[in-house]
C-alpha distance (Angstrom), angle and dihedral (degrees) to the residues before:
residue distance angle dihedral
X1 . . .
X2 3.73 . .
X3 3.57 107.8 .
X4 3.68 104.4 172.3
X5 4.03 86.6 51.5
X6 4.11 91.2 55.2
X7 3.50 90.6 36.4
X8 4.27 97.9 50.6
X9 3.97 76.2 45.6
X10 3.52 95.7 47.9
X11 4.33 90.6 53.5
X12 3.48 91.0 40.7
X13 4.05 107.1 64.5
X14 4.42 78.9 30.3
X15 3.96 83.7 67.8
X16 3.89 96.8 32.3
X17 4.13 77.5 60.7
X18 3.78 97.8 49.7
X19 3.90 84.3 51.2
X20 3.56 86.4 58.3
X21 3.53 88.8 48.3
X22 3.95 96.2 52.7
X23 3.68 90.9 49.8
X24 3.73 91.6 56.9
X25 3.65 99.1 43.4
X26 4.14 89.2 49.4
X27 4.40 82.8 40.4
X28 4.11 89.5 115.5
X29 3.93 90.6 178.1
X30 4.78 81.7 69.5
X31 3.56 116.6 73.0
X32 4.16 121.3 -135.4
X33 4.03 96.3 -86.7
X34 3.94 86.4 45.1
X35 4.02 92.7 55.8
X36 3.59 94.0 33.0
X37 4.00 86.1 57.5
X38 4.14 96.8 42.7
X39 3.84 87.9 46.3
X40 4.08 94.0 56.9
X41 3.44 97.0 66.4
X42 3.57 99.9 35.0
X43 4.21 88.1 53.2
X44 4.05 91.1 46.7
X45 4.26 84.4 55.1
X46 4.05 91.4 38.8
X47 3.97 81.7 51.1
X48 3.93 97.5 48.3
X49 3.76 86.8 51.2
X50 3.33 97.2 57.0
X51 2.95 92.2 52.1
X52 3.72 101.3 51.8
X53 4.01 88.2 48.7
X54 4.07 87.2 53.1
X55 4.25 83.5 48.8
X56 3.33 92.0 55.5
X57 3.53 93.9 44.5
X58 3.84 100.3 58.0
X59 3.58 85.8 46.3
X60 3.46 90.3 56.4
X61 3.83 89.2 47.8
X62 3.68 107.1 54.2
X63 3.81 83.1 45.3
X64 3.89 89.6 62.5
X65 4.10 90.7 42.2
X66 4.11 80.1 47.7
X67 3.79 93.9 58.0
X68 3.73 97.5 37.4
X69 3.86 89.2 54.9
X70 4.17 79.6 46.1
X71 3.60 88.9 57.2
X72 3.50 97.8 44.7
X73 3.89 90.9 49.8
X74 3.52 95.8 43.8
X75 4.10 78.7 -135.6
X76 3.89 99.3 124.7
X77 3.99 127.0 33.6
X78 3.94 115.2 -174.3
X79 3.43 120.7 -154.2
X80 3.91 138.7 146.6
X81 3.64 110.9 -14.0
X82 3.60 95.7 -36.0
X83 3.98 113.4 133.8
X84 3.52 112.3 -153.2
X85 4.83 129.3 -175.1
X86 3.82 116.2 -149.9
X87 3.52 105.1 -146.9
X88 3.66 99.8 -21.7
X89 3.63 94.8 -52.8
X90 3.55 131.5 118.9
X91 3.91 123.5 -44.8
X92 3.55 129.9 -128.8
X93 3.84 137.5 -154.7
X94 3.77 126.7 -145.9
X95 4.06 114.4 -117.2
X96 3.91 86.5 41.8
X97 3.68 97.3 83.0
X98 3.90 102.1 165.2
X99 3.52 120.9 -133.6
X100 3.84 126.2 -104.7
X101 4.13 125.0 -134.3
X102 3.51 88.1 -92.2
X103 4.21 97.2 56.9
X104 4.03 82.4 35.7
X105 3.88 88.8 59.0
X106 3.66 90.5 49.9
X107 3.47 94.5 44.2
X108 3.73 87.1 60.8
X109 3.70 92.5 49.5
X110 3.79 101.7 56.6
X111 3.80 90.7 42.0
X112 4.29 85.8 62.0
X113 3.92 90.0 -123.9
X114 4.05 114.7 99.9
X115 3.89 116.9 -158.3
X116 3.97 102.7 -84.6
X117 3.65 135.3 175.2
X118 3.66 123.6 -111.8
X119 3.84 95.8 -59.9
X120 3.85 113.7 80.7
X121 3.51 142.1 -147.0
X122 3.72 93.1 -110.3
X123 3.93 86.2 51.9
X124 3.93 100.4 49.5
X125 3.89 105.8 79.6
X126 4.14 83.7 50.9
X127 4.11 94.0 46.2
X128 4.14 88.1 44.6
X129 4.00 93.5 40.3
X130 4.18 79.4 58.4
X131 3.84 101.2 38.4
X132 3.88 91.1 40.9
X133 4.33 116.6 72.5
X134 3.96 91.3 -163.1
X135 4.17 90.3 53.2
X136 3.66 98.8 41.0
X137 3.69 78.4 56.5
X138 3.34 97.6 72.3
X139 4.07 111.9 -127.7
X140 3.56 111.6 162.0
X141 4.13 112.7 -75.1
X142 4.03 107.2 -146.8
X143 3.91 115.9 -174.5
X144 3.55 113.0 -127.4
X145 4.12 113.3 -157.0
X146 3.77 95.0 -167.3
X147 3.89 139.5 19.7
X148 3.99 95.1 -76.6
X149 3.84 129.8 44.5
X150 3.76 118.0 -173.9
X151 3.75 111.0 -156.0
X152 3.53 116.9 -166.3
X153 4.03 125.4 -138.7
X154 3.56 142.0 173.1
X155 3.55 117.3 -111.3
X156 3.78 105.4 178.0
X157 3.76 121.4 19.7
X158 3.74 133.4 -133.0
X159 3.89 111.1 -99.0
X160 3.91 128.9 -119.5
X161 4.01 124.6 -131.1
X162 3.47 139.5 -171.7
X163 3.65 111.9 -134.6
X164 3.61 139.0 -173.7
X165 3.95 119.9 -107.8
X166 3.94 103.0 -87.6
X167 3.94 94.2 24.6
X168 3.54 130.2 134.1
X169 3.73 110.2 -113.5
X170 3.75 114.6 -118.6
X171 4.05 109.1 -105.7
X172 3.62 118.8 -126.7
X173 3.54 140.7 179.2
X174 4.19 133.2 -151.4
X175 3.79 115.4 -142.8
X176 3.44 110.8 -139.0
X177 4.16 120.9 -157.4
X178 3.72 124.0 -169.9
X179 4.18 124.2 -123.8
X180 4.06 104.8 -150.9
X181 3.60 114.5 -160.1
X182 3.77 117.0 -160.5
X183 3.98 116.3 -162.6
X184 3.40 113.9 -115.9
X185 4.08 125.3 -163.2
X186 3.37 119.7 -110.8
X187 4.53 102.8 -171.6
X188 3.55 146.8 -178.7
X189 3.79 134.8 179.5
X190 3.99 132.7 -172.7
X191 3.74 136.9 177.4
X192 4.11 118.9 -142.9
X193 3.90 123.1 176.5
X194 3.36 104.6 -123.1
X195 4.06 83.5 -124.4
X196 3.81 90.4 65.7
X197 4.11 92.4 50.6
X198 3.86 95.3 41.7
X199 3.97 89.3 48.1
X200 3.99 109.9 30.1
X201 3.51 118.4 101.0
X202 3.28 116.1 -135.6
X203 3.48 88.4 42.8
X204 3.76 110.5 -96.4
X205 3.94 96.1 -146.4
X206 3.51 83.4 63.6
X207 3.60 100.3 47.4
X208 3.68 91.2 48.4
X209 3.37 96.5 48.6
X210 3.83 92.6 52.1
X211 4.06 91.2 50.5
X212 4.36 81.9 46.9
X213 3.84 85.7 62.9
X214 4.27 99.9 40.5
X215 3.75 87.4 48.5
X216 3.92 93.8 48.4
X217 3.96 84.8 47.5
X218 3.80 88.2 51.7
X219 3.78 90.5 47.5
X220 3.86 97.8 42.1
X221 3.79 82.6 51.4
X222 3.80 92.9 62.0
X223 3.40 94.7 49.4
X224 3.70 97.8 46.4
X225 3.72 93.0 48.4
X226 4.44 103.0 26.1
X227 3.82 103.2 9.7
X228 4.03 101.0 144.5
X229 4.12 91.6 -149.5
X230 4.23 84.0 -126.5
X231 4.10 114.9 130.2
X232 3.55 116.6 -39.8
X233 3.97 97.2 2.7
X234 3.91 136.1 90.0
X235 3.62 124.5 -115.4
X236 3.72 101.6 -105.9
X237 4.05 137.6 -157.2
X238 3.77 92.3 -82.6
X239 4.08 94.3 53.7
X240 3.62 107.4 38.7
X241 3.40 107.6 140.5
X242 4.25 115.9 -120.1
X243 3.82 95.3 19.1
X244 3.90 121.0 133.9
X245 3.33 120.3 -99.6
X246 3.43 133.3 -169.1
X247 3.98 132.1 174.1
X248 3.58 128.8 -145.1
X249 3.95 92.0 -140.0
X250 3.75 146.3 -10.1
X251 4.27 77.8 -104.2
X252 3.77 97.0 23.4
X253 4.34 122.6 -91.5
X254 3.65 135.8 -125.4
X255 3.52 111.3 -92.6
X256 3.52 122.7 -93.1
X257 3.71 136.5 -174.1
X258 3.35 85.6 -132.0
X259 3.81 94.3 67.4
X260 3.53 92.0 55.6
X261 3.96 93.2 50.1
X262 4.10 80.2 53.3
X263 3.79 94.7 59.2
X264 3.69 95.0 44.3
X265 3.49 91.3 58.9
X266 3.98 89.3 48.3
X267 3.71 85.6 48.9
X268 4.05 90.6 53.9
X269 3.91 89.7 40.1
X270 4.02 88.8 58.4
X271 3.94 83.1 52.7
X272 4.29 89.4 -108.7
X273 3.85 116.6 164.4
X274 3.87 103.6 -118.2
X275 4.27 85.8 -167.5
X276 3.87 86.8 71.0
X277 3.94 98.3 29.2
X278 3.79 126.1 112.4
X279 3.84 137.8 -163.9
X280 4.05 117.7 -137.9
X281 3.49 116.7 -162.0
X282 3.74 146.4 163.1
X283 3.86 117.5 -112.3
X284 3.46 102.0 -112.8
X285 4.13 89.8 54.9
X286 4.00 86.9 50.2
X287 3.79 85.0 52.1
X288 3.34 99.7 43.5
X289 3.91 85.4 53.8
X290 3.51 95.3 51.9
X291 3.89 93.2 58.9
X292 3.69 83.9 59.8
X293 3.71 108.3 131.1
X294 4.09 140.5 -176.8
X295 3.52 131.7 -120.3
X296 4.02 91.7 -81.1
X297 3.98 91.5 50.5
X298 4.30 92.9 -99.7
X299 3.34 112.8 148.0
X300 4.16 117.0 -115.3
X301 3.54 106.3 -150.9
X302 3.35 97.3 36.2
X303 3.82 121.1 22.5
X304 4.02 91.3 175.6
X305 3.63 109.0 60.8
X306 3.88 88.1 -170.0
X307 3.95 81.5 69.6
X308 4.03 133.6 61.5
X309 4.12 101.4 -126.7
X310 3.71 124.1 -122.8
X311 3.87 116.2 -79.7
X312 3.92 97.8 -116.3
X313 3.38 136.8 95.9
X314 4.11 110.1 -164.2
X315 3.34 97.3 -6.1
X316 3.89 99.2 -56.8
X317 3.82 122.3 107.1
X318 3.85 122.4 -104.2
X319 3.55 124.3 -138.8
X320 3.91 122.4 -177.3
X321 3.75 130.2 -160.6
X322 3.93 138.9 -176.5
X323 3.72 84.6 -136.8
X324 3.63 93.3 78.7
X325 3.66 107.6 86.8
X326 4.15 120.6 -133.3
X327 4.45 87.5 -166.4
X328 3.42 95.2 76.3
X329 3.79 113.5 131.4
X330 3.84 120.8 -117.1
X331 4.18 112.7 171.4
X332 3.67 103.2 -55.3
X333 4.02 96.1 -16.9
X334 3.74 122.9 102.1
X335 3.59 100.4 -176.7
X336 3.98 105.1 72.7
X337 3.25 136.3 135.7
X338 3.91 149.0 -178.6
X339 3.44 145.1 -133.6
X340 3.67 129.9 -171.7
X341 3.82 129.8 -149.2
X342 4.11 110.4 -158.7
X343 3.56 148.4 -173.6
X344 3.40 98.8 -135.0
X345 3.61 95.6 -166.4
X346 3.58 87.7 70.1
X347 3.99 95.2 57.2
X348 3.85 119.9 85.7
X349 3.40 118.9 -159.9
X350 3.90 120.1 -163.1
X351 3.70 121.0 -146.0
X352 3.96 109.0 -170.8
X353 4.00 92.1 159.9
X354 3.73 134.0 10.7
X355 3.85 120.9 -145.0
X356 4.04 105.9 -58.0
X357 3.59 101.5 -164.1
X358 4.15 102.1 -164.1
X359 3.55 130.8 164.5
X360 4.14 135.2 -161.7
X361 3.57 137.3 -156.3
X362 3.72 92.8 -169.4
X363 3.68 110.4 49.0
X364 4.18 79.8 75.1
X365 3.63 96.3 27.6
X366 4.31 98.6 137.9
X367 3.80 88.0 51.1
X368 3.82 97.0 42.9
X369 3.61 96.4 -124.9
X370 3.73 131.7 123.8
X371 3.58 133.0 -140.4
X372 3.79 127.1 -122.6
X373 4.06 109.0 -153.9
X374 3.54 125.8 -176.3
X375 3.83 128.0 176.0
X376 3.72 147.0 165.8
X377 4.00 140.0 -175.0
X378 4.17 126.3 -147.0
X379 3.53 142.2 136.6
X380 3.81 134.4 -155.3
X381 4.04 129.6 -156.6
X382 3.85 130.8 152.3
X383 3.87 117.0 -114.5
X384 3.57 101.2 -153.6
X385 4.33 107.9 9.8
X386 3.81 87.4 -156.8
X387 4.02 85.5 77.4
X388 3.92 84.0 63.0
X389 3.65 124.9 80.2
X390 3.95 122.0 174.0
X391 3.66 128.6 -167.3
X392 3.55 115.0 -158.2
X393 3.86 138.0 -171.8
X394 3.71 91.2 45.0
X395 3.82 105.2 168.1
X396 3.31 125.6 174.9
C-alpha cells in the first residue's frame, strides 16, 4: 500500500477545500449567516481529511518502526515484489516506502495546508473577527499579497463653483497621498511531549491550538488599538500620527457624558460618518459611564438595573477592551485613560496572513517533543486622521 501517495492525495483535495473556504469567506456579494453556513460543511470535510492524511500517516509509521525492528532481527528481507508479515502483523511491499514525519511535514507544505488542529484556515478570520474587539468592529479589512500595500487617498478635494451660463468652469485638481501598510508578525510557539498529545483527552493539539488563536486575538488587539509603531510593532489607535486629541484635564477628569457628546461633534465637524463610527474603551471607563446618573439619581444607560444597558453611547456602538490601559500619566495623575471615537471607514486594516496554526515533530526531535507554531501577518494605518478623535486623561 502506498501511503505517502494516499496521503500527498489526502492533503491535496484537504487544501483544494480550504481554498474553497477562503473564497467564500472573502465572497462580499454573501452576508455573515450565508458564509457562516457554506463554511460548516466545507470545515467538517477539511476535518475528515485531515484526518485520513494523519491515518495514513501512522500507518506509514509503525510500518517504518516494523522494518527497522526487521532489520535489526534479520527476520524479514524485502526485495522485488516479494510481500513479506513479521510476526503476524502487517505486510509490506517494496517500492511503497512510506514516508516519515519529516517527508509528511513537507508534504503538507507544498500542498499550501500546514498540519492544524480542529480550527481551519477557512475558519480563522471568523474565530479572530470574534476574539478580537478592533475586528468585530468592523474597519475596513484590505488583503495585502506581499509585504507592502500602498493605499491611495485623497487628501485635498477638487472645489465646486457657480458659474455663469457660457463660463469657463474653474479647473481644479485633487491631491492624492498614499497609506503604506507594512505586515507585521503577530507569533506564538509551544512545546508538547508527544506523551501528553497521544494520551490527553480532549486532544491537547487541539486545545493548544485554540489558546494559539485567543492569544494572537489578544495580541492583534494591542496592536490595533496601543501598538507604538517602534521595531517589530504596528502603529496602533492610540499613536496614529495627525489624529485629534483632546484631554479631559491638565491632570486628567472624571468622565462625563458630556465629553463624549464633545467628541462627536468634533467627529461631525471633521466631516466623519457617525453611522459607521465606533467608541473603544477600557472597562473601567464603560463602567464608570454606566453609573452615570440624572439630577433625581436614575441611572442613564441603564434605567432598569435588573437589565445590562445597550452598548452605545449616541447612537454609535461601544466596544471595550483590557488592552486599553487606565496607568497612563496625565500631569500628576497615574490613573488615566483613553477612549477613542472613529470613523471606521477611514481605517484600513491589512491582512497579509491569517492565523497558520502548524505543528512539528522534528524541530524537538532528540527530546521527543513537538512544537505547536502559530502565526499571523497585518498592519494598521489611518487614511484620513481627521476620522479619529481621542480623549485622553480619562480618570475615573
Amino acid at each position: 500500500m502506498d501511503y505517502a501517495k494516499l496521503a500527498k492525495n489526502a492533503l491535496e483535495r484537504r487544501a483544494s477545500v480550504i481554498s474553497q473556504m477562503r473564497a467564500v469567506l472573502n465572497d462580499a456579494a454573501l452576508s455573515e449567516a450565508e458564509k457562516r453556513k457554506r463554511v460548516e460543511g466545507m470545515d467538517a470535510h477539511v476535518n475528515a481529511l485531515d484526518a485520513e492524511a494523519r491515518d495514513y500517516v501512522e500507518r506509514a509509521e509503525r510500518e517504518n518502526e516494523a522494518r527497522s525492528l526487521a532489520g535489526r532481527v534479520g527476520g524479514a528481507a524485502f526485495t522485488g515484489n516479494e510481500e513479506r508479515a513479521l510476526d503476524g502483523g502487517e505486510s509490506f511491499r517494496n517500492g511503497g516506502m512510506l514516508p516519515s514525519t519529516a517527508e509528511f511535514r513537507q508534504m503538507t507544505t507544498t500542498s499550501a495546508a500546514a498540519v492544524i488542529p480542529t480550527q481551519t484556515l477557512g475558519q480563522v478570520f471568523d474565530f479572530l473577527r470574534q476574539k478580537s474587539v478592533f475586528l468585530a468592529s468592523g474597519p475596513r479589512v484590505l488583503k495585502m499579497d506581499g509585504k507592502t500595500l500602498s493605499v491611495p487617498r485623497i487628501s485635498a478635494s477638487t472645489s465646486a463653483s457657480m458659474v455663469a451660463e457660457g463660463s469657463s468652469i474653474p479647473v481644479t485638481d485633487m491631491t492624492l497621498q498614499a497609506v503604506t501598510l507594512t505586515a507585521k508578525k503577530a507569533a506564538v510557539l509551544t512545546k508538547a511531549t508527544n506523551e501528553s498529545l497521544l494520551d490527553s483527552n480532549p486532544e491537547l493539539l487541539r486545545i493548544v491550538g485554540e489558546d494559539h488563536m485567543k492569544e494572537v486575538a489578544r495580541l492583534l488587539d494591542a496592536q490595533f488599538l496601543a501598538g507604538d509603531g517602534t521595531g517589530n510593532n504596528m502603529r496602533g489607535l492610540r499613536n496614529f500620527s495627525g489624529v485629534t486629541v483632546t484631554s479631559l484635564g491638565t491632570n486628567g477628569a472624571s468622565l462625563t457624558l458630556d465629553a463624549l457628546a464633545d467628541g462627536v461633534g468634533r467627529l461631525e465637524s471633521a466631516n466623519g460618518d457617525l453611522n459607521g463610527a465606533a467608541w473603544f474603551m477600557s472597562g473601567r471607563s464603560w463602567a464608570s459611564i454606566r453609573k452615570a446618573k440624572d439630577g433625581q439619581s436614575r441611572y442613564q444607560v441603564s434605567p432598569d438595573p435588573t437589565q445590562d444597558g445597550e452598548r452605545r453611547l449616541f447612537g454609535i456602538p461601544v466596544y471595550i477592551s483590557n488592552q486599553i490601559s487606565n496607568t497612563e500619566t496625565v500631569g500628576t495623575s497615574t490613573d488615566c485613560s483613553w477612549i477613542g471615537l472613529v470613523d471606521l471607514s477611514q481605517i484600513a486594516v491589512g491582512r497579509r496572513a491569517e492565523v497558520s496554526v502548524a505543528y512539528s515533530q522534528d524541530a524537538y526531535f532528540d527530546s521527543d517533543v513537538t512544537g505547536i507554531r502559530s502565526t499571523s501577518r497585518w498592519d494598521v494605518a489611518p487614511l484620513d486622521p481627521n476620522g479619529v478623535q481621542l480623549m485622553t486623561g480619562v480618570r475615573q
